[in-house]
Structures are given as structure tokens and as C-alpha cells.
PALO-521701 format. One record per residue (C-alpha): residue in one letter; x, y, z. Coordinates in steps of 0.02 Angstrom, whole numbers, plus 50000, padded with zeros to 5 digits. Example, Ala and Ser with C-alpha at 12.3 -4.5 7.8 and 13.67 -1.06 7.14 Angstrom:
REM PALO-521701
A506154977550390/S506844994750357/
***
This chain:
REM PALO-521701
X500005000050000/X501425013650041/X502205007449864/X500675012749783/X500085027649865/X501895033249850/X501845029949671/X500295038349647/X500645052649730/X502265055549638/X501445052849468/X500355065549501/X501665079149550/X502865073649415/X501185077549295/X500585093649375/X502305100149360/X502695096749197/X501095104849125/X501105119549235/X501485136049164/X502795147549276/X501705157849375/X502305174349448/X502835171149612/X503475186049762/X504405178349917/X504145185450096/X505575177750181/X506695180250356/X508075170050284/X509645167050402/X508735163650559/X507895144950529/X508615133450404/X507175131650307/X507015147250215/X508445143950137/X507935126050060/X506435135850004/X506995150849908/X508485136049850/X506765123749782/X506095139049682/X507505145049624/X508095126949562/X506135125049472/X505965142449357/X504775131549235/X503655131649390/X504065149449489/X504195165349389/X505165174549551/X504665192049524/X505335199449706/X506055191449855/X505795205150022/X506865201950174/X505775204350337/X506065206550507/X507775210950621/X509155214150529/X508585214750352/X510205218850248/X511005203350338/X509385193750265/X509735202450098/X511555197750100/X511065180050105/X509735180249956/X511135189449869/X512585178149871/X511065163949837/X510555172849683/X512085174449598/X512665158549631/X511235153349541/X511685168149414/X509865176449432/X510275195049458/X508525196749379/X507765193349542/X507495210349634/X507905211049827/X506825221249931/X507335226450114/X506115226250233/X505955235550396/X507415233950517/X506685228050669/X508095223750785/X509165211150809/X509045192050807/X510175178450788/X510475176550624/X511225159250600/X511885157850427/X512395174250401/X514305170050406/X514115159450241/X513465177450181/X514505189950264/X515935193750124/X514455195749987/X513915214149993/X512295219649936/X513455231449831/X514505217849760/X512665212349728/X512195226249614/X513885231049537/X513515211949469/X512155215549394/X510675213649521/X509405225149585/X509215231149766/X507715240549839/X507965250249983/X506495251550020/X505635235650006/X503905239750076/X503575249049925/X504405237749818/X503155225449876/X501825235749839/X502165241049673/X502415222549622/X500815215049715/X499895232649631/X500315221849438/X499125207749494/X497635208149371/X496535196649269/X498155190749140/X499465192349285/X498885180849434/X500265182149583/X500755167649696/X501255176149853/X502425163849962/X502485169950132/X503845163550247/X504115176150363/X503155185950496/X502035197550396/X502515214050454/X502975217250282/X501495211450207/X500465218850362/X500925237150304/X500695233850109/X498975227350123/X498375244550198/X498745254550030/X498325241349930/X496815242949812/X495415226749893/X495035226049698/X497075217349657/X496855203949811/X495585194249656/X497215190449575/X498515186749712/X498675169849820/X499375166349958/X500305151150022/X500785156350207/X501775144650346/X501195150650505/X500005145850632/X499715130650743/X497855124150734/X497865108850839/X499315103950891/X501135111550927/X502875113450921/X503725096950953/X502035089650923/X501045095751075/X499375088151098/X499025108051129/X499315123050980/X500775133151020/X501055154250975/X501795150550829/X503325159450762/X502935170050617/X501125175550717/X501855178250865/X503315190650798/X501925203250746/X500295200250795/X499525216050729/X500195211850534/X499555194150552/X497815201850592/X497725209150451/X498425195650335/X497075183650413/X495625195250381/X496035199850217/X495125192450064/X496315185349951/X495795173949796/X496695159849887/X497485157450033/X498445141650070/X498895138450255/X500395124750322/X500265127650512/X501245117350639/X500165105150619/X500805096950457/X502595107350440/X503415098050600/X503555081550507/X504685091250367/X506265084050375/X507165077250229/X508295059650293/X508835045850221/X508885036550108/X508395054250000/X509635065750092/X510915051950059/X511025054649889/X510795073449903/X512495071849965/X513285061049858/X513345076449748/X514095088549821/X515795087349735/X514725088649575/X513295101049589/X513455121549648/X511865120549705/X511865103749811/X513745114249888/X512765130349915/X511485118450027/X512525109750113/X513895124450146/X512735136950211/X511935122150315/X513195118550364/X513915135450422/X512065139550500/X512165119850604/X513745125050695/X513235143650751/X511715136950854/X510615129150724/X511015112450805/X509935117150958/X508345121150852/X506945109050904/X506625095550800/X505615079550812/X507075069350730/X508935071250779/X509705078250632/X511495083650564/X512235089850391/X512825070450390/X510865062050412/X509825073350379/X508855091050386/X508025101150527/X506435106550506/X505955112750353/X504155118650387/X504115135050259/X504705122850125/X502885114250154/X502165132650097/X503235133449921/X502775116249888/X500905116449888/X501105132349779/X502275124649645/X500645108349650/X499275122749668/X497795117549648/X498135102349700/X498695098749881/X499655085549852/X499995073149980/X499055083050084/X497305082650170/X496575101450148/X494995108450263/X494255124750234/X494025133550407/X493555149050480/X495285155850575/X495745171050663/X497255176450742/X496795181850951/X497595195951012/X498755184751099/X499285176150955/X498515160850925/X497735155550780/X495895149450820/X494455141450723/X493065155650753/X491435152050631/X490715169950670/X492275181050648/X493375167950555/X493785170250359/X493935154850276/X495605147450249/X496105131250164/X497215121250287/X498335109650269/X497885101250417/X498585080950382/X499595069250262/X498795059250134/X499695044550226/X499325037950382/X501435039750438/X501625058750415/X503625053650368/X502915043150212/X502265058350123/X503725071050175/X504685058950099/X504035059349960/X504265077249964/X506025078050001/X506345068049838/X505335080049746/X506085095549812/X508185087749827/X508015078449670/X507325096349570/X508915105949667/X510245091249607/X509605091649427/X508995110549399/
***
């Protein structure tokens, strides 16, 4: 039965993907702190047939740190195309993986050939404000929304027809290290205010991978196995593993995780990777099992089924399988194997 279902499942993706057109795609991202927006801006980047990256904004703390890291990530993929947008400074934070980053300006950045906004807020906006009829938007957000918080109050109601969103963040039912209870999750709890708004806003999708689902993501063997194996031949499986690597010994090895995990055996979690995924499959939720619910975000940052104040959201609330590990590894083929041969 796993054969089969894992068969199935992969059949599927392998067909959705290879008919889909590239769909313009914006990244919200706080890249350097958790591992796993770096596998995720590394999966679109690695899939352009399926992403049309139109702007990646760096949000929260120390944005030009954040922007450093999309930088060096960019070129090494040689897509100076890609616009970076900085975000609000916000303060400090501990920003793991900025060392792999450091001696890659911004400047270096754009004397390369790439294109830095200062001012990413309205960089945002003026990309979100192209959204129409002919240009639908995928909008993968990664990050706490304070970014996204601030845009959506000059943005015309009218353009949210023609932008989705595909959002990590949020704990339903159950928690971090998979609590019987939901936790204040991360990317709510950073700015409550923003993620208010997001929540109540009326988009013409929106996508949800809460805790619920995202804290099974980690990619092991056998599939992380072979990831290695090419290292010595493949930048982009060396730009993964380096700045893993790099990011695992500053204090990444302490992040929780269900699994034990090393750059030897195997990832930590990659829960915004679950949120790039679904939107490279949209409409199908592949290997997932979606329920449309009513959710708010309380004042005190939890994110709560409400049927009277609620705006529907679809949720992807379970796996497809009845092991959770059965479908995310499915999904760490899908997303290693498209980095090793992009």
C-alpha cells in the first residue's frame, strides 16, 4: 500500500509540474534565522519552469544581513534578475547563517548586475499593485508579515482577486514538538498586529501549512543520502550543504526538532518549505489533506477556528498517509532531486 500511494502521489506531481505554466511568484522571507528558508527560496529558484520569482523582500531584524544571504544565493544561481527588497529593520536576532553570507555585499550584489530596493515595503507594493486578470501572483509567505501587514493597507481590495497566498504560520491543533496543545507560533507571534490583518484579508486563495503538518518536514535518508553524494558535482547541492552547514554550527544544532538531525543524516525542520511546495502543485494539495476553516488570529497570538469572525482558509491540516514521514518523503525527493538536477 505505501508502494502505491507513493507511486501515485509522485505521478501526480511529476504530471502537475510538467504541464504547469511558471506563475509569477513574490517571496516574503526572514532568511538566516531557521534553516528552512533557505531550502525554500533554493527549491524555487532550482524550478523556474514552475516559479516566475518576480521579488524576494527580506523581513524582520536585521534585514540587509537577510538580503546579504538572498544575494550571494542569487548569483550563485546567476539570477541578478531577481529584485531584493529590504524590509523594515526591526532589531536584532540571531541570524544563524549569516557568516556563509557575510563577504557578499549587497553592493558587490548590484555592481554584478542585480537590483536592490531600499525600500522594500514599497517595492512590495508596486509588484503586488501588477496583479490583474492576465497576471495572477503567487505570494509565498515565509516570514512574519510585518511586511505584508503594512502593504495590504494601501493596497487597492480590487488586486487581492488576482494574488494567492501560500503562508507557513499558525498552529491549529497541535504544537511545536508535536504538543497535543497549539503553540504561539513563530511568524504570528513576531507581529501580531500584521498577522491580523493578513488573516482578515480576502485574498483569491489562501493556502495555510501551520504546525500542524510542517513539524514532520525533515528530509533523511535514504533521500538526503544521495543529496549528498553530489556535492563534489553540483553548485547548488554545495551552496545547501555549505550554508547548512555554516548555519548547524552557530546554534542551528539546538533548534527543536522531532528527529535528531545533522548535515551528515539529515535536515532540521523545514516547515516554510511545506508553503512553496503546495504552491509549485497549486491546485492540488498534494499529499496533503486540505479543510477549509474559519481562523482568526487572538490578540495573543494564537490562531483559532472562530465560525462567526473567522475568514475561511484552506488548511493543510494532515498527510495523505497515515505515517506523516511517508509523504514528507516523498517530498524531500521532489524538492532535493529538482535542486540536484535544475
Amino acid at each position: 500500500m505505501k508502494i502505491s500511494t507513493l507511486f501515485l502521489i509522485w505521478f501526480m506531481i511529476s504530471i502537475n509540474q510538467i504541464y504547469t505554466k511558471p506563475i509569477l511568484t513574490i517571496l516574503d522571507t526572514d532568511i538566516g534565522s531557521d534553516y528552512d528558508d533557505q531550502m525554500a527560496l533554493t527549491y524555487i529558484l532550482a524550478n523556474p519552469s514552475i516559479f516566475d520569482l518576480k521579488l524576494i523582500i527580506c523581513s524582520t531584524y536585521n534585514t540587509t544581513a537577510r538580503g546579504q544571504i538572498v544575494a550571494k544565493t542569487l548569483a550563485i544561481f546567476d539570477r541578478f534578475n531577481v529584485p531584493i527588497a529590504i524590509g523594515q529593520n526591526t532589531g536584532t536576532d540571531n541570524m544563524l547563517e549569516y557568516e556563509w553570507a557575510q563577504n557578499y555585499t549587497l553592493n558587490q550584489f548590484q555592481n554584478d548586475g542585480g537590483i536592490v530596493y531600499e525600500n522594500g515595503e514599497e517595492a512590495l507594493l508596486k509588484e503586488m499593485e501588477k496583479a490583474n486578470v492576465d497576471n495572477i501572483y503567487n505570494l509565498i509567505e515565509i516570514s512574519p508579515t510585518t511586511s505584508l501587514g503594512h502593504v495590504l493597507q494601501h493596497l487597492q481590495p480590487e488586486t487581492l482577486k488576482y494574488i494567492r497566498l501560500f503562508a507557513m504560520a499558525g498552529s491549529i491543533y497541535r504544537g511545536y514538538k508535536n504538543s497535543s496543545q497549539p503553540s504561539k507560533e513563530y511568524n504570528i507571534f513576531v507581529d501580531i498586529p500584521a498577522a491580523q490583518i493578513v488573516f482578515n484579508t480576502s485574498w483569491a486563495y489562501f493556502g495555510l501549512v501551520p504546525l500542524d503538518t510542517t513539524i514532520f518536514m525533515q528530509f533523511y535518508n535514504p533521500e538526503w543520502q544521495t543529496f549528498l553524494l553530489f556535492y563534489n558535482q553540483n553548485k547548488y547541492v554545495q551552496l545547501v550543504i555549505d550554508s547548512y552547514t555554516v548555519w548547524y554550527n552557530n546554534g542551528g544544532n539546538r533548534s527543536a526538532a522531532l528527529k535528531p538531525f545533522s548535515p551528515e543524516n539529515g535536515t532540521s525542520t523545514m516547515y516554510d518549505v511545506l508553503a512553496a511546495f503546495l504552491a509549485a502543485n497549486y491546485p492540488r494539495a498534494l499529499t496533503m489533506v486540505v479543510q477549509e476553516l474559519p481562523l482568526i488570529v487572538t490578540q495573543d497570538g494564537f490562531t483559532k477556528v472562530d465560525s462567526i469572525l473567522g475568514k475561511q482558509v484552506n488548511v493543510s491540516m494532515a498527510f495523505l498517509t497515515s505515517d506523516p514521514y511517508t509523504s514528507t518523503e516523498l517530498i524531500g525527493i521532489t524538492v532535493l532531486d529538482s535542486i540536484i538536477y535544475s
